[in-house]
N, C-alpha and C positions, 0 to 999 in steps of 0.2 A: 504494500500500500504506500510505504512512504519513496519506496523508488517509482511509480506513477505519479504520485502528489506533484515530486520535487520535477520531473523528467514535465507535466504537464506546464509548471512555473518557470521551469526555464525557458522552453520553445516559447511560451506567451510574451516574458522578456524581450528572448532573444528577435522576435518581431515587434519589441516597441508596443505593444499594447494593440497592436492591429490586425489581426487574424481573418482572413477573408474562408471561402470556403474551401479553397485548396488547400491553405494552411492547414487549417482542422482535420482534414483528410488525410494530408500526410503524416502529420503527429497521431491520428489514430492507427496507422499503418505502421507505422515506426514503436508504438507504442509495447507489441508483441516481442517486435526486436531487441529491443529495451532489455525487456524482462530474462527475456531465455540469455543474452549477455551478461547483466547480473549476476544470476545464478550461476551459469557456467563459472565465473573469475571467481564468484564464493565457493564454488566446490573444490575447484584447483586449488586456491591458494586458504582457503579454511580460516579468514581471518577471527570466526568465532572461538576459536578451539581452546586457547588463554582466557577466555573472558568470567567464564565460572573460575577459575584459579585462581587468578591475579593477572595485569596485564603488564608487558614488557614492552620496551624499544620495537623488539621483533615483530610482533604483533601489530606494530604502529607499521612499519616496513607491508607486512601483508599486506595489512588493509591499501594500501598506495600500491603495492602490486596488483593486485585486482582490479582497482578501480582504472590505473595505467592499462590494462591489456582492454579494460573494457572500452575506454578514451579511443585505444587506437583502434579498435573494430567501429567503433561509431565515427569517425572520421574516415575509414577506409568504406565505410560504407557511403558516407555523404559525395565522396568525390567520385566513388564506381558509380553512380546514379545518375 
């Protein structure tokens, strides 16, 4: 939920507060993509797995590696389109 929330406030942003109907289109089209990206970079890199224990530097590292692979398939995808 909060990876749609955040993914829908930024597209709204990142167009200025202007969104026509293709906008909206695309962002719900993209929106699928979104998710299964997420998920995949938290399977791989497991940034949860400290969080019950205590949390380290390491775990900080994770999380930015996930988020990093997920950045670049979401820009590999904007410029393949």
């Amino acid at each position: 939920m909060i990876v749609v929330v955040s993914f829908i406030l930024s597209y709204i942003l990142r167009h200025n507060f202007s969104l026509n109907l293709i906008a909206l289109t695309d962002m719900f089209h993209q929106i699928p993509l979104v998710l299964v990206a997420y998920w995949i970079g938290f399977m791989i890199f497991k940034p949860y797995s400290g969080v019950v224990r205590f949390t380290v530097t390491q775990d900080i590292f994770l999380i930015f590696n996930g988020l990093y692979l997920i950045e670049i398939a979401r820009v590999w995808y904007h410029t393949s389109s």
